[in-house]
C-alpha positions as CSV (number, residue, x, y, z in Angstrom):
1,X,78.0,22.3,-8.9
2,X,75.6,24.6,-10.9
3,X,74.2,21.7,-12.6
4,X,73.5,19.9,-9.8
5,X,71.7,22.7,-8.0
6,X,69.4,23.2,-11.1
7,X,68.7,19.6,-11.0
8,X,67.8,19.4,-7.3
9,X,65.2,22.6,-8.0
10,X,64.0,20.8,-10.8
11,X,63.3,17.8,-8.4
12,X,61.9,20.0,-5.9
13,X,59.9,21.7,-8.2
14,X,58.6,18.1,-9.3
15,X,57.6,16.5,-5.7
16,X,56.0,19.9,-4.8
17,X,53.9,19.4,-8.0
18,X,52.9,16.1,-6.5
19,X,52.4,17.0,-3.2
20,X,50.4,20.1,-4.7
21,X,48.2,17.5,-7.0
22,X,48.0,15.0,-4.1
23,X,46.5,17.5,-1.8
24,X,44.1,18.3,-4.4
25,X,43.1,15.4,-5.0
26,X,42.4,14.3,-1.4
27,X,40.5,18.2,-1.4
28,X,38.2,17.1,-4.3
29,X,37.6,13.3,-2.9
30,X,36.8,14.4,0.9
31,X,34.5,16.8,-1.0
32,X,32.5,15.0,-3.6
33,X,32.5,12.5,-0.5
34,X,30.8,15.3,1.9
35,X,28.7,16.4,-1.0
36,X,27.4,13.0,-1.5
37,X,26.6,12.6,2.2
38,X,24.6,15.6,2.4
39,X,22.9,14.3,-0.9
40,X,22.6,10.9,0.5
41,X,21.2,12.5,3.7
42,X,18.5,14.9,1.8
43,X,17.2,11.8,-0.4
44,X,16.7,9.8,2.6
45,X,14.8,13.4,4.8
46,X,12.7,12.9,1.4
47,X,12.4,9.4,1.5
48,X,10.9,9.2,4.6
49,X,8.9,11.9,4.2
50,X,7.2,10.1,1.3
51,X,6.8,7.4,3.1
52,X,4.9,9.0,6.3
53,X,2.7,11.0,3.7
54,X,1.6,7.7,1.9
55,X,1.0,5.8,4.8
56,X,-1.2,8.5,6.6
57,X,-3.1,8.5,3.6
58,X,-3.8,5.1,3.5
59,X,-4.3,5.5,6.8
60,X,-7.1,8.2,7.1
61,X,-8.6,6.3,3.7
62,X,-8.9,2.7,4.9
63,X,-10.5,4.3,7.7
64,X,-13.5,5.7,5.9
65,X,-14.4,2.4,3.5
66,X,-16.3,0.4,5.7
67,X,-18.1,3.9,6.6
68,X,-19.0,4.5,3.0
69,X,-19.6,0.7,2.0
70,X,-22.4,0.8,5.1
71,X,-23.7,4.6,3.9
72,X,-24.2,3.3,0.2
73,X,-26.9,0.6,0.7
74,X,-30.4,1.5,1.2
75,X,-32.6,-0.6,3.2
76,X,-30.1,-3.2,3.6
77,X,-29.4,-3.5,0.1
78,X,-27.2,-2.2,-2.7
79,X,-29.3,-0.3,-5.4
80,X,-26.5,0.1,-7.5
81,X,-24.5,-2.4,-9.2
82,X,-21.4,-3.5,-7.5
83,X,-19.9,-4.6,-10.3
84,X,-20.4,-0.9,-12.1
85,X,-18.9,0.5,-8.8
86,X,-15.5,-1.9,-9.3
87,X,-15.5,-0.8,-13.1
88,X,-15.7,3.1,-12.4
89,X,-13.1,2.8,-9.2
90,X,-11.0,0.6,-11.8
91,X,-11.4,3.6,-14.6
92,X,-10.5,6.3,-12.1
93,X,-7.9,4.8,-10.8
94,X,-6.1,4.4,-14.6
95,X,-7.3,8.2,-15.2
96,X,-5.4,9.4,-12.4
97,X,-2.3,7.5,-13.1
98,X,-2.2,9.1,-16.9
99,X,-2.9,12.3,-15.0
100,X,0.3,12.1,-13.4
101,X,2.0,10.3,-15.8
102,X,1.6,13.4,-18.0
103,X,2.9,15.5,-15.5
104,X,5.9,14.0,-15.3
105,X,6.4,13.7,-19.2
106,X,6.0,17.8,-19.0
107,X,8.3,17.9,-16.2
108,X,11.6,15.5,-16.9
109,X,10.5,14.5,-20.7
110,X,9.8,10.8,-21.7
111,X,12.6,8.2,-20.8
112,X,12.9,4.7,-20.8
113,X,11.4,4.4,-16.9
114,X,8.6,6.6,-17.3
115,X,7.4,5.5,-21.1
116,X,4.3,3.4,-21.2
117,X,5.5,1.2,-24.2
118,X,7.1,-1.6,-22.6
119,X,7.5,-5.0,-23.5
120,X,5.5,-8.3,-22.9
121,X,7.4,-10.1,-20.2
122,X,7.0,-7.1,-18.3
123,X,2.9,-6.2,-18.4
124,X,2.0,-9.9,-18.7
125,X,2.6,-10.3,-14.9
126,X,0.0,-8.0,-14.3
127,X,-3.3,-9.4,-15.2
128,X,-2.7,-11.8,-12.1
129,X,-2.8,-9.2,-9.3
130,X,-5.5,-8.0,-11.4
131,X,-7.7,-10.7,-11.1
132,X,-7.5,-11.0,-7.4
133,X,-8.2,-8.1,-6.6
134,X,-11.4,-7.7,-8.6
135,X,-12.6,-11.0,-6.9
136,X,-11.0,-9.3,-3.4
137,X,-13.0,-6.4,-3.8
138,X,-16.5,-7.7,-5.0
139,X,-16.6,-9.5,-2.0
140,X,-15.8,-6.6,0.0
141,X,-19.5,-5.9,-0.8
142,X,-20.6,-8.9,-0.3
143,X,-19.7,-10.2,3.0
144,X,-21.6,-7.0,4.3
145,X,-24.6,-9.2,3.6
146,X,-23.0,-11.5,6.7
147,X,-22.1,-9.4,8.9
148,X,-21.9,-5.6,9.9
149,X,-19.3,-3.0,10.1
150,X,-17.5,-4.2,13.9
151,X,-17.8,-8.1,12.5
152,X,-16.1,-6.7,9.5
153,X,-13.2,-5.1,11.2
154,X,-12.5,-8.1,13.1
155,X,-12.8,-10.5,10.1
156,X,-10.6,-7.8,8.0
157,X,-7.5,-8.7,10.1
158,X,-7.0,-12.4,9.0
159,X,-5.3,-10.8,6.0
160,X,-2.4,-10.0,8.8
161,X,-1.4,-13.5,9.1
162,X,-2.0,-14.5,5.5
163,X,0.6,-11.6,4.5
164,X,3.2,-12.2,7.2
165,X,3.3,-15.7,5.5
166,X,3.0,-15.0,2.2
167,X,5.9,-12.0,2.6
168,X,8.3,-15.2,3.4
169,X,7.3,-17.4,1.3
170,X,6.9,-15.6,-2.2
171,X,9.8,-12.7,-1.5
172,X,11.7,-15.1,0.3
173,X,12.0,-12.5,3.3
174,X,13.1,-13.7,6.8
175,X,11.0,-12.5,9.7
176,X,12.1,-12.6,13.0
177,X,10.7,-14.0,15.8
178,X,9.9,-10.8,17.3
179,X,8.3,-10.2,14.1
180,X,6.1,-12.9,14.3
181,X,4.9,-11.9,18.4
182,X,3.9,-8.7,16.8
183,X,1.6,-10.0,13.8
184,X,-0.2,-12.2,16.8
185,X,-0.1,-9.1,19.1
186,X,-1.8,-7.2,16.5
187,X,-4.7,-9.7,15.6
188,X,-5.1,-10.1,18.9
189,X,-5.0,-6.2,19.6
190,X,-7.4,-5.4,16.9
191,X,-9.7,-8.2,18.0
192,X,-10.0,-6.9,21.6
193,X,-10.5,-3.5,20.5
194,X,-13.6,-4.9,18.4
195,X,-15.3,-7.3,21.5
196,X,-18.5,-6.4,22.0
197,X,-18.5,-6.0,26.1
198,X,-22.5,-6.8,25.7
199,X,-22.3,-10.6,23.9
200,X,-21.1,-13.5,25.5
201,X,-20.1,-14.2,21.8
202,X,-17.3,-12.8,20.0
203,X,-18.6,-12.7,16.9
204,X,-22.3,-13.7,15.8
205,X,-21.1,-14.4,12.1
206,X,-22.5,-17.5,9.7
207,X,-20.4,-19.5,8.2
208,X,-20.8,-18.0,4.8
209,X,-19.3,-14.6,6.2
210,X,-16.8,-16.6,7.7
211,X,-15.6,-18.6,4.6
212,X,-15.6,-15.1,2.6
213,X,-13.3,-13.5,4.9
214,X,-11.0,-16.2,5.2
215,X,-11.0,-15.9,0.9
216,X,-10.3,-12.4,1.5
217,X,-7.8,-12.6,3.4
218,X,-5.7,-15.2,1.3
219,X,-7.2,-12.8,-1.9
220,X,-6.0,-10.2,-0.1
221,X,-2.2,-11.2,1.3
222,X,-1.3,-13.0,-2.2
223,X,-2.2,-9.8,-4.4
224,X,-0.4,-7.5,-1.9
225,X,2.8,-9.5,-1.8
226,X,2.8,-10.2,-5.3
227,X,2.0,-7.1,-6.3
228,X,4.9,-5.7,-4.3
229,X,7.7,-8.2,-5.9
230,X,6.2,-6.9,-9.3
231,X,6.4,-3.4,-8.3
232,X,10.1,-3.5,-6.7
233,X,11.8,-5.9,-9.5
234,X,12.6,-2.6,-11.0
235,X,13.0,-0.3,-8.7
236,X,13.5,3.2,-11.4
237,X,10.3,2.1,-13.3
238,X,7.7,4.7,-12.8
239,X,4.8,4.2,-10.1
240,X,2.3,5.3,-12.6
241,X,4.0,3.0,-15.2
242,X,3.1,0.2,-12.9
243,X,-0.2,1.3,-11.5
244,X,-1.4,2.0,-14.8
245,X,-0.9,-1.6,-16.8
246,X,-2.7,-3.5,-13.2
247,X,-5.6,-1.2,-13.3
248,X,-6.0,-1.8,-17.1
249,X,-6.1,-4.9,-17.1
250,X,-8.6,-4.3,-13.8
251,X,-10.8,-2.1,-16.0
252,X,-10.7,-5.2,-18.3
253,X,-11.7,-8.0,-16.1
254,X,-14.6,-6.1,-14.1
255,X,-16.0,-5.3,-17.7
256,X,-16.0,-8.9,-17.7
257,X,-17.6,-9.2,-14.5
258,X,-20.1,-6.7,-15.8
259,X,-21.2,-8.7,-18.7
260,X,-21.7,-12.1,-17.0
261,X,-23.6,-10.6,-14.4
262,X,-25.5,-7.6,-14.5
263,X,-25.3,-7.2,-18.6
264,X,-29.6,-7.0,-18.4
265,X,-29.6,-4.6,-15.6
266,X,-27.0,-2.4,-16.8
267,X,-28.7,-2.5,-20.4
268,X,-32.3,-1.5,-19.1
269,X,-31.8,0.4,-16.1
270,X,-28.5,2.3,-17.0
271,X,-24.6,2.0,-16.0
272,X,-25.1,4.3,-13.0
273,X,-28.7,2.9,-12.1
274,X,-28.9,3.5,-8.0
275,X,-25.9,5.9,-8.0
276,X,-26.2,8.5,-5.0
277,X,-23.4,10.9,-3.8
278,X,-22.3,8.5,-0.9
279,X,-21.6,6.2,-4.0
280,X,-19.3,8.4,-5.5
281,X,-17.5,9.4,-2.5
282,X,-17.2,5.6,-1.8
283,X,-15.8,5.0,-5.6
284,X,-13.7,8.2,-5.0
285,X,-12.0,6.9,-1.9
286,X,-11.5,3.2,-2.9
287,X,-9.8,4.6,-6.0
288,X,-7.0,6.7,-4.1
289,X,-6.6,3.8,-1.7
290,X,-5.6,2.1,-4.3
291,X,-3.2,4.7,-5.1
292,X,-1.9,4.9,-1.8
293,X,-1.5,1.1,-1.3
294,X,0.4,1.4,-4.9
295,X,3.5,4.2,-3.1
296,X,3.2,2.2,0.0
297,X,4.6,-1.0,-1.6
298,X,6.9,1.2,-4.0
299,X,8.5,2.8,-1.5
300,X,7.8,1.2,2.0
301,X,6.7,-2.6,1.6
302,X,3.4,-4.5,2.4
303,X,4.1,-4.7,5.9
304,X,3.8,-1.1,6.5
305,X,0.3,-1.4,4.2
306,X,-0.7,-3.7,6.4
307,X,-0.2,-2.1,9.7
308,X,-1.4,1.4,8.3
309,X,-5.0,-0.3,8.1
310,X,-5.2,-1.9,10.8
311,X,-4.4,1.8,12.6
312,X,-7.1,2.9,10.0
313,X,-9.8,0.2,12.0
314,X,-8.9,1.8,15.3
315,X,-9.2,5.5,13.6
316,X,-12.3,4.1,12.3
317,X,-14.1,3.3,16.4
318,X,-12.5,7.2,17.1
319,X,-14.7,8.5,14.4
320,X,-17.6,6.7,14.8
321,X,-17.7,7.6,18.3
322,X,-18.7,11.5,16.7
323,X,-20.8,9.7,14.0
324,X,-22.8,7.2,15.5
325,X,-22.5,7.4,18.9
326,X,-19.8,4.6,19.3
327,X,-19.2,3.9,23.0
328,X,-15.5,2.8,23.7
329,X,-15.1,0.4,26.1
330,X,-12.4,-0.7,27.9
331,X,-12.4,-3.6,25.6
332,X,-11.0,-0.7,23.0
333,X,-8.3,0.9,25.2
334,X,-6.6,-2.7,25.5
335,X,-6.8,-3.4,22.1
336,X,-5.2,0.0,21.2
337,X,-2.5,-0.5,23.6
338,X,-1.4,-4.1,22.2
339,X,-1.7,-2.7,18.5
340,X,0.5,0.0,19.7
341,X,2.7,-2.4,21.3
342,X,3.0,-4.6,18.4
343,X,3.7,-1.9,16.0
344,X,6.9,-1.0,18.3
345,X,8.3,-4.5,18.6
346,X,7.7,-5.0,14.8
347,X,9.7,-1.8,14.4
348,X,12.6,-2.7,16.4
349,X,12.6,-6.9,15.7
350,X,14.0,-6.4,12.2
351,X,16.4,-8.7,11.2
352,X,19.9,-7.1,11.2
353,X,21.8,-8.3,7.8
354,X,24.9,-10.7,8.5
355,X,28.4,-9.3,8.1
């Protein structure tokens, strides 16, 4: 009888252990399960922070370009080189990258995402993007020879369509069909809210200015949207990893550009011949564009880029109405209703993933 009471306490004593380390357990897993919630929760507050402050930037940027493009030529023409202007926005924009890639090695140390050694496969993606953009950009002076700031605006927004496409196509990204409504809403938003109420005409443009916007706009979408698959392939790489290997090998090929077409003028008259302060502010704000664009695609996607400046041509009228007098017609109250329309059925027609 005594040993059979001793052995029932010892088997007591052995389920309350269990119990005890069951309970525990579940204590530590509901835990580390709340903890990672609440962590989970926080990264995504920050997330979306990041986001909003990226895309406002691009925002209130994009909407100054045109301004500054228009400001920098005197008497119609550009007395600096463009070229120069692509090289030193180029240069800047890999200064400013090491800037902050310097930060970060002071902060967290070098690791394997943030170190700028890397291997072939991975920078030799880069120089395409590159390319396109340099061509993308010098005519973005060019085409101001065509047509003027409104014509601009309007022509700007063929690169809405090229990049819904594209974003199918290359990252192989379904679209739904309310998707689709909202990229033609939003041309045909931002087109309204460019009409000129005073022209029979919608736009007055030559067919050179018309040919160089349709270039820019397939320049334009393919860089964006390849840019972005580069950009997100790795996901824990550093931003100013990536930003700085494309805007080396920008710095390279507008130094190219330089040589093959304003080597004389640049030789006799100086690299920053014609330069004025508008001209650096212009250089200053195309180079944090860039920037912005950069986070957008890291941590939004191009769709967001691409909405952000078309916001940034409405912002733009807004402005000019303090600077220049701009009357808004009713023409521009239509438009910004449809663009806000479109933005809201783009936000809600996302396709929902299949369970």
């Amino acid at each position: 009888m005594e040993y059979r009471r001793v052995k029932d306490q010892e088997n007591y004593d052995d389920l309350s252990q269990k119990d005890v380390e069951s309970l525990s357990g579940r204590s530590l897993s509901s835990a580390n399960a709340s903890g990672l919630s609440s962590a989970g929760g926080s990264k995504g507050k920050s997330s979306w922070k990041l986001k909003s402050v990226v895309t406002l930037a691009l925002t209130l940027l994009t909407s100054s370009q045109a301004i500054l493009i228009v400001w920098s030529k005197r008497a119609g023409k550009y007395e600096y080189s463009v070229t120069t202007a692509n090289f030193s926005v180029e240069a800047l924009k890999c200064l400013l990258s090491l800037a902050a890639l310097f930060r970060t090695w002071n902060r967290h140390g070098v690791t394997d995402d943030n170190r700028l050694a890397t291997s072939f496969d991975e920078v030799s993606v880069y120089p395409i993007p590159a390319v396109l953009y340099m061509v993308k950009n010098l005519l973005q002076y060019y085409i101001f020879a065509y047509v003027d700031a409104p014509a601009y605006q309007i022509l700007k927004n063929l690169n809405i369509i090229s990049t819904g496409v594209l974003y199918r196509i290359i990252l192989k990204k379904k679209l739904s069909e309310i998707q689709w409504a909202a990229f033609v809403l939003l041309c045909a938003g931002c087109t309204t809210a460019q009409l000129n109420p005073s022209s029979d005409h919608v736009l007055q443009t030559p067919i050179q200015g018309w040919m160089m916007a349709i270039v820019m706009a397939l320049l334009s979408g393919f860089a964006g949207v390849y840019t972005e698959a580069i950009i997100k392939k790795r996901p824990s790489r550093n931003i100013n990893v990536q930003n700085f290997w494309l805007y080396i090998f920008g710095v390279i090929f507008n130094l190219v550009a330089i040589c093959v077409q304003d080597y004389d003028a640049v030789m006799n008259k100086g690299f920053f011949h014609g330069y004025s302060f508008i001209t650096v502010l212009m250089i200053l704000n195309h180079a944090l564009s860039g920037i912005a664009v950069s986070m957008v695609m890291k941590y939004a996607d191009n769709i967001v880029k691409v909405y952000s400046t078309s916001v940034a041509m409405l912002l733009t009228a807004v402005v000019s109405v303090f600077l220049f007098s701009f009357h808004l017609s009713l023409a521009f109250f239509l438009g910004s209703t449809v663009v806000s329309v479109s933005v809201y059925l783009h936000s809600i027609g996302k396709l929902q993933p299949q369970k």
